[in-house]
C-alpha positions in Angstrom: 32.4 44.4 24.7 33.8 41.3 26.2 37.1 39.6 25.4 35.2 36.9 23.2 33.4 39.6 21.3 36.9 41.4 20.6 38.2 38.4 19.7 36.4 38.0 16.8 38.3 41.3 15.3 42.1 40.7 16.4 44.1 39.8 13.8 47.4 38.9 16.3 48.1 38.8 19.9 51.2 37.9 21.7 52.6 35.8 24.7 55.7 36.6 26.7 57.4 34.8 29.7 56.3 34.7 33.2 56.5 37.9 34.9 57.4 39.9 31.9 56.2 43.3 31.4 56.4 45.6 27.9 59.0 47.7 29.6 61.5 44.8 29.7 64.6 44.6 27.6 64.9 42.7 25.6 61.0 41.2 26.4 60.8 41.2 22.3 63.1 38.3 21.6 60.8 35.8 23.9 57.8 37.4 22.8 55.5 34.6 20.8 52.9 35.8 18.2 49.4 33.7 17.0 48.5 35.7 13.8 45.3 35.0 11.6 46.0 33.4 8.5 43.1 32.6 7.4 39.2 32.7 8.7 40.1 29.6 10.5 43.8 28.9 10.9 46.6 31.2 13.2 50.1 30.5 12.5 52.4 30.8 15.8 55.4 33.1 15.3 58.7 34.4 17.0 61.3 36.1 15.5 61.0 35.1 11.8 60.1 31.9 12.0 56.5 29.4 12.2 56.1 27.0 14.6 55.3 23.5 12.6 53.1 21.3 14.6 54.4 18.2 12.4 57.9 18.2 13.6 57.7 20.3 16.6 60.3 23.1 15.7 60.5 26.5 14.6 61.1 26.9 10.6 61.3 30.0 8.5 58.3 31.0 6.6 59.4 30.7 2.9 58.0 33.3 0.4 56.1 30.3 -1.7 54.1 28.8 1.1 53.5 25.4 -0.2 50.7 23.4 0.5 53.2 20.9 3.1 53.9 24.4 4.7 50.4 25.6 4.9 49.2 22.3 6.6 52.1 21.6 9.1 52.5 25.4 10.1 48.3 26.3 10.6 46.6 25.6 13.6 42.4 26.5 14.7 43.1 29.4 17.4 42.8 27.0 20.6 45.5 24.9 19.3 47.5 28.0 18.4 47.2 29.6 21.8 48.3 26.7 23.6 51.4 26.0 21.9 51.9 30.1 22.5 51.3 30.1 25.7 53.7 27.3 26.5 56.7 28.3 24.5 58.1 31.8 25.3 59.6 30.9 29.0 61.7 27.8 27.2 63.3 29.8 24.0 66.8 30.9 24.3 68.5 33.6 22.0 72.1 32.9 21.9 71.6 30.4 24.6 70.2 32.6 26.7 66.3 31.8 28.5 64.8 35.4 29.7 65.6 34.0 33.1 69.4 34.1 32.5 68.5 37.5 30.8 66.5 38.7 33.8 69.7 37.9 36.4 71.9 39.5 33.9 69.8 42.5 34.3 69.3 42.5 37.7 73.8 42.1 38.3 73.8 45.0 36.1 71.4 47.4 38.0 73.1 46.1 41.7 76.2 47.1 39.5 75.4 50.9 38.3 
């Protein structure tokens, strides 16, 4: 089977930063989901929230999606991926990019 053909049955994949691996802490707060909505449409997700294409920021999903919602937070998957792909290595969580997370990592193992 090739990656097109399993394609066709994912429901969600993920994006992290550059040079992450699954065995990172704290990997999960940057990591940047494109989940099927719909046959046709992925919404792109990290940590509770949709990314809206309209405005260019990261909203909650509320549990009445109107139809506003539905068309600013959808996307056909090559649309999806790209905006995935570019976003995990610029987030912060509590002001913090997963570089700054990676150097505080690395003072603490030069520390122990």
């Amino acid at each position: 089977m090739t990656d097109v053909d399993l394609l066709a049955h994912a429901s969600e994949f993920s994006f992290h930063p550059e040079g992450a691996s699954f065995g990172d802490r704290e990997v999960f707060y940057f990591e940047v989901t494109v989940a099927r909505r719909s046959n046709d449409l992925w919404a792109v997700l990290w940590l509770g929230r949709c990314w809206n294409h309209v405005t260019q920021d990261w909203e909650y999903e509320p549990r009445e999606r109107s139809k506003k919602f539905l068309a600013e937070c959808r996307l056909p998957l090559d649309e999806a991926v790209k905006v995935a792909r570019s976003k995990p290595d610029t987030l912060s969580v509590n002001g913090k990019t997963w570089v700054d997370f990676k150097a505080i990592h690395a003072l603490q193992a030069a520390r122990d």
